[in-house]
C-alpha positions as CSV (number, residue, x, y, z in Angstrom):
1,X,-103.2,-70.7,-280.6
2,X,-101.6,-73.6,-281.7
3,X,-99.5,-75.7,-279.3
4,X,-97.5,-78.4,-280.6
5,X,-94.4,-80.4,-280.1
6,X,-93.9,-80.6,-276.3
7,X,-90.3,-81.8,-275.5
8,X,-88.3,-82.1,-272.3
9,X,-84.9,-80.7,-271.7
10,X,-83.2,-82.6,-268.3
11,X,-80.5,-80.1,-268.0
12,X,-82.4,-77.1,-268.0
13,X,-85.3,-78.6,-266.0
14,X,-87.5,-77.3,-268.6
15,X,-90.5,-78.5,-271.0
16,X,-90.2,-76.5,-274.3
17,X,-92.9,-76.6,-277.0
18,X,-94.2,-74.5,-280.2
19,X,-96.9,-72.1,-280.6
20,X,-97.1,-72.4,-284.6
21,X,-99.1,-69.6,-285.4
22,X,-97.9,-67.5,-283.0
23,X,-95.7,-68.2,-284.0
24,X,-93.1,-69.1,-281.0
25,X,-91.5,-71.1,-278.6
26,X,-92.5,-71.0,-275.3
27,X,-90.7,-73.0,-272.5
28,X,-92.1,-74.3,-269.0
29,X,-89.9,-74.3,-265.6
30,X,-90.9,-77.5,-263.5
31,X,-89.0,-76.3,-260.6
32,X,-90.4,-72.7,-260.0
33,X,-93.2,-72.7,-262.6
34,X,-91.6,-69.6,-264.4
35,X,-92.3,-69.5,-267.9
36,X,-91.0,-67.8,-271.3
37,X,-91.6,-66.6,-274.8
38,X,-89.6,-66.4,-277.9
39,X,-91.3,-65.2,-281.0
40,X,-90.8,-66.2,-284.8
41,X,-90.9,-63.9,-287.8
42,X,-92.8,-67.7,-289.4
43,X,-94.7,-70.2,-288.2
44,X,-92.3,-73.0,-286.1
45,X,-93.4,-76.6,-286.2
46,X,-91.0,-77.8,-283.6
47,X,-87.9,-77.8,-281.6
48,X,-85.4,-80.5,-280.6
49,X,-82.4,-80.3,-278.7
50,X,-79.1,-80.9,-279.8
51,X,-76.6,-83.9,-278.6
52,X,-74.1,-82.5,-275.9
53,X,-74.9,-78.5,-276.8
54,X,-77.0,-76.3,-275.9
55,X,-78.7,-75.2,-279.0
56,X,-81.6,-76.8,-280.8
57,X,-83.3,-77.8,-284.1
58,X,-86.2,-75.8,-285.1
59,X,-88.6,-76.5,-288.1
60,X,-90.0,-73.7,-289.8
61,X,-91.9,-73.0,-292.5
62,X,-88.5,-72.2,-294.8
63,X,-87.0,-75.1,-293.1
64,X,-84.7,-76.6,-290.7
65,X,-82.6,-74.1,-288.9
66,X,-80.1,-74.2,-285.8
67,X,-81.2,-72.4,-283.1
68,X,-79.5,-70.8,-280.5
69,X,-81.7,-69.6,-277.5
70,X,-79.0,-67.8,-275.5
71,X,-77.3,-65.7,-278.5
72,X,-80.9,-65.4,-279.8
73,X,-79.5,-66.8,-283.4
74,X,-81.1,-68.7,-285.6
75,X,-78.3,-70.6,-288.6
76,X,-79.7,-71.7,-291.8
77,X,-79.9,-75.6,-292.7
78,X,-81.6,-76.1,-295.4
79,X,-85.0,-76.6,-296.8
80,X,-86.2,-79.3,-297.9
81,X,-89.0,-78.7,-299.7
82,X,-88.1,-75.5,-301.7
83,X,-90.2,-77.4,-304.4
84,X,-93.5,-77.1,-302.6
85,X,-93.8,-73.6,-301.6
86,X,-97.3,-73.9,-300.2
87,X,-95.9,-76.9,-298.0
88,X,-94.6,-76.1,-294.0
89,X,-92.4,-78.8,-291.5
90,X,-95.3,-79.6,-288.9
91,X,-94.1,-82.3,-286.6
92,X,-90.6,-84.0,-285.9
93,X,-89.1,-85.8,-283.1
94,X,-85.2,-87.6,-282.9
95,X,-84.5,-91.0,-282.8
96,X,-82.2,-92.6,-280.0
97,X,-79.9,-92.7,-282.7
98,X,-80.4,-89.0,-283.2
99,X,-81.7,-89.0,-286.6
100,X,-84.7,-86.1,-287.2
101,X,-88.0,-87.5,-288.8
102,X,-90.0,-84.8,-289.4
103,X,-93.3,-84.3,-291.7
104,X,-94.7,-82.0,-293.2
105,X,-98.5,-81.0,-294.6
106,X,-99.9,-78.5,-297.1
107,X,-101.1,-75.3,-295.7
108,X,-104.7,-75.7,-296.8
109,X,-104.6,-79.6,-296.1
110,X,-106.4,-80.2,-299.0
111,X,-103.8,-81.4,-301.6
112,X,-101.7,-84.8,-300.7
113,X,-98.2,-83.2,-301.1
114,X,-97.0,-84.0,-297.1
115,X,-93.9,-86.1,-296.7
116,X,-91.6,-87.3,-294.1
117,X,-88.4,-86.7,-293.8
118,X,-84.8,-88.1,-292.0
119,X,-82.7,-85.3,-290.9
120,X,-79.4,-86.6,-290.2
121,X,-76.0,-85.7,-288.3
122,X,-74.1,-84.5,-291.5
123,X,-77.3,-81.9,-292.1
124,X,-78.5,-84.1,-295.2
125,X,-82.0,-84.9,-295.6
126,X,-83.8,-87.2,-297.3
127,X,-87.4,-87.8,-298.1
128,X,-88.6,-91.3,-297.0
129,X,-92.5,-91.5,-297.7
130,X,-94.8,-89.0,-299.2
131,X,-98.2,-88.3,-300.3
132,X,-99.5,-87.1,-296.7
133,X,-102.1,-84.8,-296.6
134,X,-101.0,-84.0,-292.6
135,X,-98.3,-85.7,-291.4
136,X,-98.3,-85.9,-288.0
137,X,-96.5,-87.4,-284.3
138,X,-93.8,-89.7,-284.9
139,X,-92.7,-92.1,-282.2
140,X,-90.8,-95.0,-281.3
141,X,-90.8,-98.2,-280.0
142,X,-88.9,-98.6,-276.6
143,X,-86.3,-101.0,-279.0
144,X,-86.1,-98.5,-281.8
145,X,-87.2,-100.6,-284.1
146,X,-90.3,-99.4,-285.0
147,X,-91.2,-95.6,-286.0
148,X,-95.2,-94.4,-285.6
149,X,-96.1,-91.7,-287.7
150,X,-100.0,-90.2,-288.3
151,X,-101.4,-88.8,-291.6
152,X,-104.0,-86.9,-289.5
153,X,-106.9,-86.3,-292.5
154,X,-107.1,-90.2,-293.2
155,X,-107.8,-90.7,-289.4
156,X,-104.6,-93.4,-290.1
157,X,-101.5,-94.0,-287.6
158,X,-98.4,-96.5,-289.7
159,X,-95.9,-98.4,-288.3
160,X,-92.5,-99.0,-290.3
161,X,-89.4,-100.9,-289.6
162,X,-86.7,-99.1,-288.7
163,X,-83.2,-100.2,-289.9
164,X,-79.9,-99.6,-287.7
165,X,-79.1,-97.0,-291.3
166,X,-82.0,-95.1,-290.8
167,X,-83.7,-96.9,-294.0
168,X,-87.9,-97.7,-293.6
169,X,-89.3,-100.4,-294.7
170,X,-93.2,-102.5,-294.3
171,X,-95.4,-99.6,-294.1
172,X,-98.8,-100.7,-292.8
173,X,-102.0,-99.5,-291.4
174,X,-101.2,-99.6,-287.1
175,X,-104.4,-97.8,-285.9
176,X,-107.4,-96.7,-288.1
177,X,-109.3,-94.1,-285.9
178,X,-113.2,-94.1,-285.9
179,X,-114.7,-91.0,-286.9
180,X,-116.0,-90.1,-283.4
181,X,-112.2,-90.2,-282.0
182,X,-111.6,-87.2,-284.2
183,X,-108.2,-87.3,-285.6
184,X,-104.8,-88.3,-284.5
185,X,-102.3,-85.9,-284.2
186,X,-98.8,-86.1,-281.9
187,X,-97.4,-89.0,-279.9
188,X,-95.6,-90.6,-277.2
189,X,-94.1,-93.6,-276.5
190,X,-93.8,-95.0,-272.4
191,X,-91.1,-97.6,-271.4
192,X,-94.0,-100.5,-271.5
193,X,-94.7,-100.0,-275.0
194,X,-97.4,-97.9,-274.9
195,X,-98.4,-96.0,-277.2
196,X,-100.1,-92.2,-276.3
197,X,-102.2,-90.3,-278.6
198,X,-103.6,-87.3,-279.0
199,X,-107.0,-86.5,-280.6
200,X,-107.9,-83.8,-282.2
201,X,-110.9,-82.6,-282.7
202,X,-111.7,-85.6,-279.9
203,X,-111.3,-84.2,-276.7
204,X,-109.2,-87.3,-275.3
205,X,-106.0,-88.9,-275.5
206,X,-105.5,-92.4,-275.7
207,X,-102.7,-95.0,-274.7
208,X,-103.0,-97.7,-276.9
209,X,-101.3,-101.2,-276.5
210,X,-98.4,-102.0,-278.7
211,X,-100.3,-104.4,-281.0
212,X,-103.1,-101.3,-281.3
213,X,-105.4,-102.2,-278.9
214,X,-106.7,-99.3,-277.1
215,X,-105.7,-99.7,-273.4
216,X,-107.0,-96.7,-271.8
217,X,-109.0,-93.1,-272.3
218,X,-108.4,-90.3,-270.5
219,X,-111.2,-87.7,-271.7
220,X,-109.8,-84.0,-271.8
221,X,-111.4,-80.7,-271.4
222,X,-110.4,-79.3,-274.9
223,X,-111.4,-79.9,-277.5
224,X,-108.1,-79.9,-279.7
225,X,-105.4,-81.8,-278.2
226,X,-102.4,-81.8,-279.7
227,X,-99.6,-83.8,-278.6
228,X,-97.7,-84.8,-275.5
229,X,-94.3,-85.3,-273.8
230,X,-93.3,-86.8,-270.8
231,X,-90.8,-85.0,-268.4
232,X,-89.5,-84.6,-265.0
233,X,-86.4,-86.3,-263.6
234,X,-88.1,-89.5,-263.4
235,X,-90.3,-88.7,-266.9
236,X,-93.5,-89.6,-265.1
237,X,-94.9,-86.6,-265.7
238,X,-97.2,-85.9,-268.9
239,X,-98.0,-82.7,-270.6
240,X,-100.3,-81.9,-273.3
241,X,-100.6,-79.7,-275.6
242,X,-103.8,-77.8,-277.1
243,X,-105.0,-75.6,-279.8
244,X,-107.5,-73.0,-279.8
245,X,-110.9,-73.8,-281.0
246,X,-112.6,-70.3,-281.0
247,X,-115.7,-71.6,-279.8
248,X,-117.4,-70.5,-276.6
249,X,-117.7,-74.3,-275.4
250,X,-114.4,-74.5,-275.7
251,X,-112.5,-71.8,-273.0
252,X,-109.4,-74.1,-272.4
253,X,-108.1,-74.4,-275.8
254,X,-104.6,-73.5,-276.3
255,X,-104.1,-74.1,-272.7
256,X,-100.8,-76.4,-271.5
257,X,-102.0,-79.6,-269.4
258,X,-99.9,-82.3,-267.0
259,X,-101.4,-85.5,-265.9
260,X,-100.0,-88.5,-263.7
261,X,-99.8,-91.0,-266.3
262,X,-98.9,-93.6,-264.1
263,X,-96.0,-94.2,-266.2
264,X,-92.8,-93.7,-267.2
265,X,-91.9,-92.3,-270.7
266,X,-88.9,-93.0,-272.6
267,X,-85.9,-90.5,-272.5
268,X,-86.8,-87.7,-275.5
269,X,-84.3,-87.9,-278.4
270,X,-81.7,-85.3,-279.7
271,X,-80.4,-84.4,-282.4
272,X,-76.8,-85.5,-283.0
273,X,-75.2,-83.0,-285.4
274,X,-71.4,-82.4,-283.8
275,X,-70.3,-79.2,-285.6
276,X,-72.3,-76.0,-284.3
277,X,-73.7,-73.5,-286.8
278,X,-72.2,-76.3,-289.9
279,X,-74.3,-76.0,-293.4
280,X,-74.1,-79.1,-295.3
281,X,-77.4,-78.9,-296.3
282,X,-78.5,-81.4,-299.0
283,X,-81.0,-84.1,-300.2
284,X,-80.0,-87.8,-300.4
């Protein structure tokens, strides 16, 4: 219905990525092309594997929550925004530090209450920019330095510094999409800079350069296209996610895509909590 958040796992040769109204998780084998289902009891706007375990991180809508897939067990974290019940998590990915930064987007998208957020490795959170109508797709630049992250309604992709601490500063305007791109929703980042987005409501995806200049289009045959992830052993393999239209002109919506980008992404980040199953949970 609603694909999002594609992310690759290296140890367990698998692509894992949300349905979130499913909702579920739903994982991809590259090696034998098996495939698998977990459902959720609420809508799930992510997943992100942990540092040197074997669980994950999963954002959902009451918040973030350790997940084990092999005990079938999901651990309470916390949630951040217990003060904007109409509110739900909607896109995160880990730095290289392995910080979370994950947004978050009303459930009407009408009212500007979306925010981003830092998770980091003691389980404390803290809310770093706000007023979002759909935040959407962070990335990073190959040095770290530089975290992209999409309020989807405005059409706008920022760019803020990224301190060694985690702390943000120079927000500013890094792509303005024209209203016949559609929207931008998730991201990706290749080892050249690049910067890959998806469009929805736009049928494409585009790389753009790292100063914003678009580089190249590669037309699609949905209509909503969600986000991407590169994987593989190499990561020179892209996959793209899709949400249902409902429309009869648009049959492959939903669907799971892979394309030869023609290059290589950069390794996905993971969370780096050490204590499995801890609750700190907290704001800063």
């Amino acid at each position: 219905m609603l694909g999002e958040g594609p992310v690759w796992v290296e140890e367990r040769g698998r692509l894992f990525w949300v349905d979130i109204l499913a909702p579920a998780v739903r994982w991809l084998d590259l090696a034998s092309g098996a495939t698998g289902t977990r459902a959720f009891a609420e809508p799930i706007g992510w997943i992100i594997p942990r540092r040197d375990a074997k669980d994950f991180i999963v954002g959902l809508k009451s918040g973030f929550h350790l997940f084990d897939l092999e005990a079938d067990r999901l651990t309470p974290i916390g949630n951040p925004e217990v003060d904007r019940p109409d509110n739900r998590l909607n896109d995160a990915k880990a730095d290289r530090v392995g910080r979370i930064w994950a947004g978050s987007k009303n459930d009407v998208q009408e009212l500007p209450t979306g925010a981003l957020y830092r998770l980091d490795a003691d389980l404390r959170w803290t809310r770093v920019d706000d007023g979002y109508l759909v935040a959407n797709g962070p990335a990073f630049s190959p040095d770290g330095r530089t975290l992209y992250h999409t309020d989807s309604s405005r059409r706008a992709i920022y760019a803020f510094d990224l301190a060694g601490d985690g702390s943000l500063s120079g927000r500013r305007e890094f792509i303005r999409f024209e209203e016949e791109w559609g929207y931008p929703d998730g991201m990706a980042t290749d080892v050249e800079g690049g910067l890959w987005v998806a469009h929805w409501n736009g049928s494409r995806i585009t790389r753009f350069s790292p100063a914003g200049a678009v580089l190249q289009v590669i037309p699609m045959p949905a209509i909503n296209i969600t986000s991407m992830a590169f994987a593989g052993p190499n990561l020179d393999r892209l996959f793209v996610t899709s949400a249902a239209d409902g429309s009869a002109d648009d049959q492959l919506g939903g669907a799971l895509f892979e394309l030869a980008p023609g290059v290589s992404g950069l390794p996905p980040g993971r969370f780096s909590a050490s204590l499995p199953g801890a609750q700190v949970p907290g704001s800063a």
